[in-house]
MARPANU-837348 format. One record per residue (C-alpha): residue in one letter; residue number from 1; x, y, z. Coordinates in nm, 3 decimals. Layout:
% residues N
[site "A",NUM,[X,Y,Z]] ...
***
This chain:
% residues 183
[site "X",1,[-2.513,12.201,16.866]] [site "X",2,[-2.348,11.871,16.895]] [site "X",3,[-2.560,11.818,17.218]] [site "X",4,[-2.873,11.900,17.103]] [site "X",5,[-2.819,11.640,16.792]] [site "X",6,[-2.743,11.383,17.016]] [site "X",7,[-3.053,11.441,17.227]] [site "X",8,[-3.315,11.494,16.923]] [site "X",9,[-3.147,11.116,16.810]] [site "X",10,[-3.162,10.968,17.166]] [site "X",11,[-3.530,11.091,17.168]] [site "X",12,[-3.566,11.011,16.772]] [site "X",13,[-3.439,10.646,16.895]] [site "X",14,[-3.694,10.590,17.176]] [site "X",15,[-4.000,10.670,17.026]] [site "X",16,[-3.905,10.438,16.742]] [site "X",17,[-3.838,10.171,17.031]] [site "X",18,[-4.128,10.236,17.169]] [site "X",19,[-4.363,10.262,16.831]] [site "X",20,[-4.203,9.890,16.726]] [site "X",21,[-4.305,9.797,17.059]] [site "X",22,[-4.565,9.506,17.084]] [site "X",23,[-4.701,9.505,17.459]] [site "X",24,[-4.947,9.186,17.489]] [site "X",25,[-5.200,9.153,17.720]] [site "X",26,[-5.302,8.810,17.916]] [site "X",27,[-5.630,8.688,17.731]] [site "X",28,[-5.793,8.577,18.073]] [site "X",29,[-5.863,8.867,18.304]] [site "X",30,[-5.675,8.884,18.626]] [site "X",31,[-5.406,8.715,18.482]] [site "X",32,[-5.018,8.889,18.367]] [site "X",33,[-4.874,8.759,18.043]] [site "X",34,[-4.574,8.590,18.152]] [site "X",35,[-4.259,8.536,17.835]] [site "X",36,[-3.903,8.492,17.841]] [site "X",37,[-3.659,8.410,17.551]] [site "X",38,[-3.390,8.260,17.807]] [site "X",39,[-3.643,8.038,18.021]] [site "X",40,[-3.842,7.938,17.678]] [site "X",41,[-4.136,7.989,17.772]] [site "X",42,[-4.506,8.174,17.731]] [site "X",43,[-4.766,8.163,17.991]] [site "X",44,[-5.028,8.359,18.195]] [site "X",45,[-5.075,8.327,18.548]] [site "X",46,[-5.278,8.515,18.829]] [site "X",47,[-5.212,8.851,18.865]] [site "X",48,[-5.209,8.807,19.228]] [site "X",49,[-4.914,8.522,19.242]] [site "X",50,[-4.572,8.620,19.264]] [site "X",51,[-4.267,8.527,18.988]] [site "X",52,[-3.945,8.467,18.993]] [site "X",53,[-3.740,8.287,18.724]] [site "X",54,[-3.378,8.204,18.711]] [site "X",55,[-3.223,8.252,18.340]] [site "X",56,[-2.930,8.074,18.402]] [site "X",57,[-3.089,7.741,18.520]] [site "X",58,[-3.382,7.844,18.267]] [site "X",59,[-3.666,7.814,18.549]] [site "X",60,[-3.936,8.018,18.600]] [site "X",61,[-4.176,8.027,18.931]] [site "X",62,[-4.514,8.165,19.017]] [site "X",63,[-4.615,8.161,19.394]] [site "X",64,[-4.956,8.202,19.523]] [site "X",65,[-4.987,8.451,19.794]] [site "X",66,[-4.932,8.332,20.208]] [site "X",67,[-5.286,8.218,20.343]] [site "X",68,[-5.164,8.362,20.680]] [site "X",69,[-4.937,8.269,20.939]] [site "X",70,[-5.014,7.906,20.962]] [site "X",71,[-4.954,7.861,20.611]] [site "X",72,[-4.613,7.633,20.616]] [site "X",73,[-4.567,7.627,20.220]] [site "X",74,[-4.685,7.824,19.955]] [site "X",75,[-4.801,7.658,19.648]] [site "X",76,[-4.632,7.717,19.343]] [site "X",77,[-4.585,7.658,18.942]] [site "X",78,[-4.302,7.592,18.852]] [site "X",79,[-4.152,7.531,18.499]] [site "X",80,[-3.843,7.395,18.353]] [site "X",81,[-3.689,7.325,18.027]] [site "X",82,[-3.444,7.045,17.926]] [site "X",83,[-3.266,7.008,17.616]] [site "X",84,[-3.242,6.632,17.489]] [site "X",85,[-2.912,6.653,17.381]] [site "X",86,[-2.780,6.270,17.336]] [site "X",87,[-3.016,6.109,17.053]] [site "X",88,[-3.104,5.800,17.246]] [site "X",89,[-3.245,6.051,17.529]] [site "X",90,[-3.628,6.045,17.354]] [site "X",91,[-3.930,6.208,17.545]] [site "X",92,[-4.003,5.890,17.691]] [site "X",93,[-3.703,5.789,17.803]] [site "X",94,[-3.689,6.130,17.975]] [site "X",95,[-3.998,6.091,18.199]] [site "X",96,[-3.943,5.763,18.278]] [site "X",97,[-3.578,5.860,18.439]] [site "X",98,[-3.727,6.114,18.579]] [site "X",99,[-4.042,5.959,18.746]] [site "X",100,[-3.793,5.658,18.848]] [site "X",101,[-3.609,5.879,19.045]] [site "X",102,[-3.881,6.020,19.238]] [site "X",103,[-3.870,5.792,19.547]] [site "X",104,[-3.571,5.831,19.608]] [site "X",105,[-3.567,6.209,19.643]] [site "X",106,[-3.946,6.234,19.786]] [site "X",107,[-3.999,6.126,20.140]] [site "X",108,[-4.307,5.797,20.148]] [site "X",109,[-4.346,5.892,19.779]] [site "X",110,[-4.684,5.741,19.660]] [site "X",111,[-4.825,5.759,19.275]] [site "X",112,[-5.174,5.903,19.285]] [site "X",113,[-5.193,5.901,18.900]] [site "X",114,[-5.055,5.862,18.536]] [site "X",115,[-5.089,5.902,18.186]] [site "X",116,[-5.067,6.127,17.897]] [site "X",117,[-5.217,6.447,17.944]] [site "X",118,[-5.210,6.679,17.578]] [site "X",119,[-5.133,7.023,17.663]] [site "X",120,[-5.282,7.267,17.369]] [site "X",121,[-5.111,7.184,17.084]] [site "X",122,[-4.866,6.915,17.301]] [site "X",123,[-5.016,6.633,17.220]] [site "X",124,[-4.708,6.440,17.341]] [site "X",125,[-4.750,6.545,17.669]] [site "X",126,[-4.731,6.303,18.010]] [site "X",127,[-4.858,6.371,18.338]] [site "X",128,[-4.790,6.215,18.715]] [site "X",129,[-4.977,6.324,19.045]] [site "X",130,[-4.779,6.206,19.349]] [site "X",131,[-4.785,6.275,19.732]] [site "X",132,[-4.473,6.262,19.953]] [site "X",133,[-4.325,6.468,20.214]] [site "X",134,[-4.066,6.717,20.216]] [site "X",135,[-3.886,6.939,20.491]] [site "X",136,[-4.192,7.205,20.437]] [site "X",137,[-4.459,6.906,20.518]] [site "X",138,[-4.679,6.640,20.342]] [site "X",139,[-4.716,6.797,19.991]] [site "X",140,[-4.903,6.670,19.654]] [site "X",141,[-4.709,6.753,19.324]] [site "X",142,[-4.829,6.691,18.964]] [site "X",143,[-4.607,6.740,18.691]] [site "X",144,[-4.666,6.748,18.303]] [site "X",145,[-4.388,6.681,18.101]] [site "X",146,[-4.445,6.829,17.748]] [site "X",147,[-4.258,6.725,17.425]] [site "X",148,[-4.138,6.964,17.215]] [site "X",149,[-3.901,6.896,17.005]] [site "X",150,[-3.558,6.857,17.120]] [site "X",151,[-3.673,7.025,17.491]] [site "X",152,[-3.856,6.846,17.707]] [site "X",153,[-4.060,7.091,18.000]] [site "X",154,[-4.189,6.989,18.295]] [site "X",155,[-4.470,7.149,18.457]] [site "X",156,[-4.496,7.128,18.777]] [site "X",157,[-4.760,7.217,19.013]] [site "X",158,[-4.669,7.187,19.416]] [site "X",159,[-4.916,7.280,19.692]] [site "X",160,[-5.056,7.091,20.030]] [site "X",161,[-5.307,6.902,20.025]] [site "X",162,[-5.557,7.115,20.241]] [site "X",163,[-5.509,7.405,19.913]] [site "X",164,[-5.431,7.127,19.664]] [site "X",165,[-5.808,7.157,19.487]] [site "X",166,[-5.825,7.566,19.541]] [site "X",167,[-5.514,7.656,19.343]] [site "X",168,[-5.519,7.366,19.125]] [site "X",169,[-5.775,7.537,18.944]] [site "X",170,[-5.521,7.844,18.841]] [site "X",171,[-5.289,7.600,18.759]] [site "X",172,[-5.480,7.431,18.495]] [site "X",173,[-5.618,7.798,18.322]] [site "X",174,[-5.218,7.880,18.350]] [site "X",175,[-5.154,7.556,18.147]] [site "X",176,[-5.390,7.577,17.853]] [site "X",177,[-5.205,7.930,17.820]] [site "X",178,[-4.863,7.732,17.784]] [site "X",179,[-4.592,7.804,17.482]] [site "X",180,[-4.311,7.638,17.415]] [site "X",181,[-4.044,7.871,17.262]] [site "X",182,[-3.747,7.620,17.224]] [site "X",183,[-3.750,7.383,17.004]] 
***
């Protein structure tokens, strides 16, 4: 008896988990609704990309698919979030620490580009294209740093330049799909 009341509430329990269940699909088609509480974060990208996302260092990554066996690097999103902690760390004091320590980390770093970017409803949003090499190769990364509140994310969008122009395309639906869910 006290066996089958357990399993009538176990089963009671998951179709009430289930029922309060809100699955949400991706609004363009091929995409995957991407979200995650720990990373902060709401996005769609191509069902045909890979993810992987790292709670801990709350980073998230979506890799396009291998172009075949000459392909050295494979392009990537990638998207962090920062929490401006100390009061005199604004937004803009953000990106420019960040972008000033670019040429030191990035091999023959050159600035293709700059300026604010809105993203949606990020209207305090900054964006940088830059080339550079890297063990992988020659590389060109953009990176949009959006405001919200006290987190700062950065965007970033890494691929060669032969594929720069192809999947740069996917990257930009995947951005006007971006939500910030720290604040």
């Amino acid at each position: 008896m006290k066996v089958r009341f357990v399993l009538l509430a176990s089963i009671v329990l998951c179709i009430t988990m289930i029922g309060s269940c809100t699955i949400r699909k991706a609004k363009n088609e091929g995409y995957v609704l991407y979200r995650s509480s720990p990373v902060g974060v709401e996005i769609e990208y191509p069902d045909f990309w890979d993810m992987a996302e790292n709670k801990t260092d709350k980073t998230v990554a979506f890799v396009t698919p291998s172009e075949g066996y000459s392909d050295t690097y494979r392009d990537n999103v990638s998207i962090c979030s920062y929490k401006l902690d100390d009061e005199e760390m604004a937004f803009d004091n953000f990106v420019i620490e960040y972008i000033d320590q670019l040429p030191s980390t990035i091999s023959g770093y050159t600035l293709v580009s700059e300026g604010n970017y809105p993203v949606s409803e990020y209207s305090d949003s900054y964006r940088i294209v830059y080339e550079g090499s890297t063990e992988e190769g020659q590389l060109r990364l953009q990176q949009t740093f959006i405001n919200n509140g006290n987190y700062v994310y950065v965007y970033s969008f890494i691929a060669e330049p032969k594929s720069y122009d192809y999947f740069n395309a996917n990257s930009e639906v995947m951005l006007t799909t971006f939500k910030a869910l720290l604040k």
